[in-house]
N, C-alpha and C positions, 0 to 999 in steps of 0.2 A: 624427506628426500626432495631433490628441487628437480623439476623437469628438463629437459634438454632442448631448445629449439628443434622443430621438426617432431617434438614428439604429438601425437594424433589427439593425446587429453589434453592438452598445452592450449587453455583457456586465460585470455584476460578479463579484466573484471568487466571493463568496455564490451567486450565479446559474449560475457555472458551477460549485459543485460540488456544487448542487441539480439540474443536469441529470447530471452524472456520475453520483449515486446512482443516479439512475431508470435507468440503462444496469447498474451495477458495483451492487447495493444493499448497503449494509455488515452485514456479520455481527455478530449481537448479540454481548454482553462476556460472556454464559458459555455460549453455544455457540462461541467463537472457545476458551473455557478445554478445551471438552471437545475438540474436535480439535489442540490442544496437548498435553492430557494421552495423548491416543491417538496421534497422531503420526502418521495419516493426512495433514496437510496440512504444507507444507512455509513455514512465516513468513518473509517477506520484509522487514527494517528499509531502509526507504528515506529516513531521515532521514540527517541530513551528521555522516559522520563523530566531528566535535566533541561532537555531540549524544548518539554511543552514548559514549562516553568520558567524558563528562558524566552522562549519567542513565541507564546501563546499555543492556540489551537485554533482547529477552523468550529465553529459555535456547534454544540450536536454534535461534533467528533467522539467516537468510542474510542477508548486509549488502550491500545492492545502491543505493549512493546515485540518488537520484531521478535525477537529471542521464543517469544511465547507465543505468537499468533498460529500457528499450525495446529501446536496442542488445542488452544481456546476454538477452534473453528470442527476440529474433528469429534462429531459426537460418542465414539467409543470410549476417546481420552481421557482419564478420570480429572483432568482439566478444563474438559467441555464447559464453555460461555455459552447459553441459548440464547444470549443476547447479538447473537453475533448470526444465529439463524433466525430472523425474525420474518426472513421471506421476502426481505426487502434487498436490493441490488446493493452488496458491499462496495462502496469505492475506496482506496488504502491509498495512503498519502506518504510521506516522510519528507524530508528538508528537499531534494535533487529530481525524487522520481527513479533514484535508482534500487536503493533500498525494496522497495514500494516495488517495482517492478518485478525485482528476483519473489518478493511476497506473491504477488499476485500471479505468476507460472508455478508455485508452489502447489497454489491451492485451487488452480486448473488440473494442476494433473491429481490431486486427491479428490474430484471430479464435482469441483463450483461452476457451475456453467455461469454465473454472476455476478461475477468479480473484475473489477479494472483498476487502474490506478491513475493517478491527476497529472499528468502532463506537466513537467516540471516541478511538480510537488509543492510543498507549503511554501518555499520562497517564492514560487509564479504565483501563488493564489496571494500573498500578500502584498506581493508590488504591482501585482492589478489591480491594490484598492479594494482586493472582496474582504468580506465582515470576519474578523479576530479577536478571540475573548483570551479572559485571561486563565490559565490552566486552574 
C-alpha cells in the first residue's frame, strides 16, 4: 500500500535519517580518526560484503553486515556476537553515513548508550586520506 501526502507516517528516507541523528548524532571525521588511532572504540563496517571487497575497510573494522547487526549486538539472540560487547565504544560506518545512522538509533533504542556513527562514512574517512586495508 503506498501512502498519501499529508498522511502522518509519511517518512522519507532523508527524514528518517534526519530523525536517527537527533537519537545516534554522528561523530565528526577526525575525532572518529582519533579513537581509531587509540583504539578505545571498536568500528563496526555495516556495509554488504561486496562493498568491503570493493572499496576496502577502515583497518580493525568488525564486518557486521547491516541486515544482521541488531541480531549480533543483542545478547538474548541466538545470533549474539560478544565481540561486538567488548565494553569498548562501538562506532558503525557504511559508504554515506546513512545506513550507519538508521543502525546506530536502532541500537539506542535496544538500550546502547555507546554507540555513534562516522560522519559521512567510509567515503569521508577515505578522501581524508585516513588508513584503508584491504578486506
Amino acid at each position: 500500500m503506498t501512502r498519501t501526502p499529508g498522511d502522518p507516517l509519511l517518512r522519507s528516507a532523508a527524514d528518517l535519517v534526519a530523525s536517527a541523528n537527533s537519537v545516534a548524532p554522528p561523530l565528526p571525521l577526525d575525532a572518529a580518526a582519533v579513537l581509531h588511532r587509540d583504539g578505545s572504540a571498536l568500528f563496526v563496517d555495516i556495509r554488504e560484503p561486496a562493498e568491503w571487497k570493493r572499496d576496502g575497510i577502515i583497518p580493525g573494522a568488525y564486518r557486521a553486515p547491516r541486515g544482521m547487526l541488531e541480531f549480533w549486538v543483542d545478547p538474548a539472540s541466538p545470533y549474539h556476537r560478544p565481540e561486538l560487547d567488548d565494553g569498548r565504544r562501538l562506532v558503525l560506518y557504511c559508504a554515506s553515513a546513512w545506513r550507519s545512522a538508521l543502525a546506530a538509533e536502532a541500537l539506542v533504542r535496544m538500550g546502547r548508550t555507546d554507540v555513534t556513527h562516522v560522519a559521512g562514512g567510509f567515503t569521508a574517512w577515505r578522501e581524508a586520506g585516513l588508513p584503508v586495508a584491504d578486506a
